[in-house]
N, C-alpha and C positions, 0 to 999 in steps of 0.2 A: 465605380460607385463611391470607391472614397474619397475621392475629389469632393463630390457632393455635400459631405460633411465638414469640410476644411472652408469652405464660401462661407458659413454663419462665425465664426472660429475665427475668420483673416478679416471678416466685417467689426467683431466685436473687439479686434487687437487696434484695427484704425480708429475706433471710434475710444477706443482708450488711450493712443497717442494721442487722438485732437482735443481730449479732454483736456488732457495732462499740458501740453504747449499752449491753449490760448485760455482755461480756466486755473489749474493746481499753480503751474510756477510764477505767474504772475503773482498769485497771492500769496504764495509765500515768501515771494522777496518783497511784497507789501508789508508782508509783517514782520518781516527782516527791518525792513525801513522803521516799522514803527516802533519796535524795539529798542533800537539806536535810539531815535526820537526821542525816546522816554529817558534812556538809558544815559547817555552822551549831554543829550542839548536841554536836560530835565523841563520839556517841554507838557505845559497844563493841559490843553484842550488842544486836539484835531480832530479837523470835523472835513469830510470829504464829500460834496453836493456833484452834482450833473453840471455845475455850470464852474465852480472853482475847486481850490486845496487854501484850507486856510489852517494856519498854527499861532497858539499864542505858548508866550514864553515870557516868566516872568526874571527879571534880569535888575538887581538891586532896588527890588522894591515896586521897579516900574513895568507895566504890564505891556506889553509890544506884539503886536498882531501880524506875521508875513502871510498873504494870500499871494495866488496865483491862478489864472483862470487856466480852465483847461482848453478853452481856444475853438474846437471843432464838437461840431456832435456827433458820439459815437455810435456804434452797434455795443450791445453789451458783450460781446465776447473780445472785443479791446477797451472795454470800461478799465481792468486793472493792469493792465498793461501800460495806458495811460497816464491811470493816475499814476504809477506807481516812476514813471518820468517826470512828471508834474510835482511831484515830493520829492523828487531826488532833488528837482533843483530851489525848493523851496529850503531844503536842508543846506544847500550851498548858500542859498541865501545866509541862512543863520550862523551859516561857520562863517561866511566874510566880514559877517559883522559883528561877531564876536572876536575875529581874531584883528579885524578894526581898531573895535576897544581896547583890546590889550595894550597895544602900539599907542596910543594917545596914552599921553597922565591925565 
């Protein structure tokens, strides 16, 4: 009979794994990403849609916009997992071209 009480118990632990793997870490290396974002690349405005990732960044005065589309339509339980590659590389974007300008007088 105590088997019978461990089935809702070993239900409730998977269902708290699949939370944690395709909703919790995703988002918090999103907000890991946007931290940096702000923090690093003193980026203005990110704004994240269904269909891109766009960052603007303002950079001697001049305002400079990187987008990136996200490519595919998802299911929402890889929405931030997604994006959260889709910013990664829009963040590489901004290191190439800042570290671009350095290199140029």
């Amino acid at each position: 009979m105590d088997i019978f009480q461990m089935i809702p118990i070993l239900a409730l632990t998977g269902y708290f794994f699949y939370l944690t793997y395709y909703y919790a870490a995703p988002m918090f290396y999103l907000k890991i990403l946007l931290f940096v974002a702000h923090k690093k690349y003193h980026c203005r405005e990110i704004t994240f849609t269904e269909e891109k990732v766009s960052v603007k960044i303002e950079k001697d005065g001049e305002e400079r916009t990187f987008e990136h589309p996200l490519g595919v339509e998802l299911e929402s339980r890889f929405f931030a997992s997604s994006l959260s590659s889709v910013f990664r590389k829009v963040l590489s974007e901004i290191r190439k071209n800042m570290r671009g300008e350095a290199d140029t007088p």
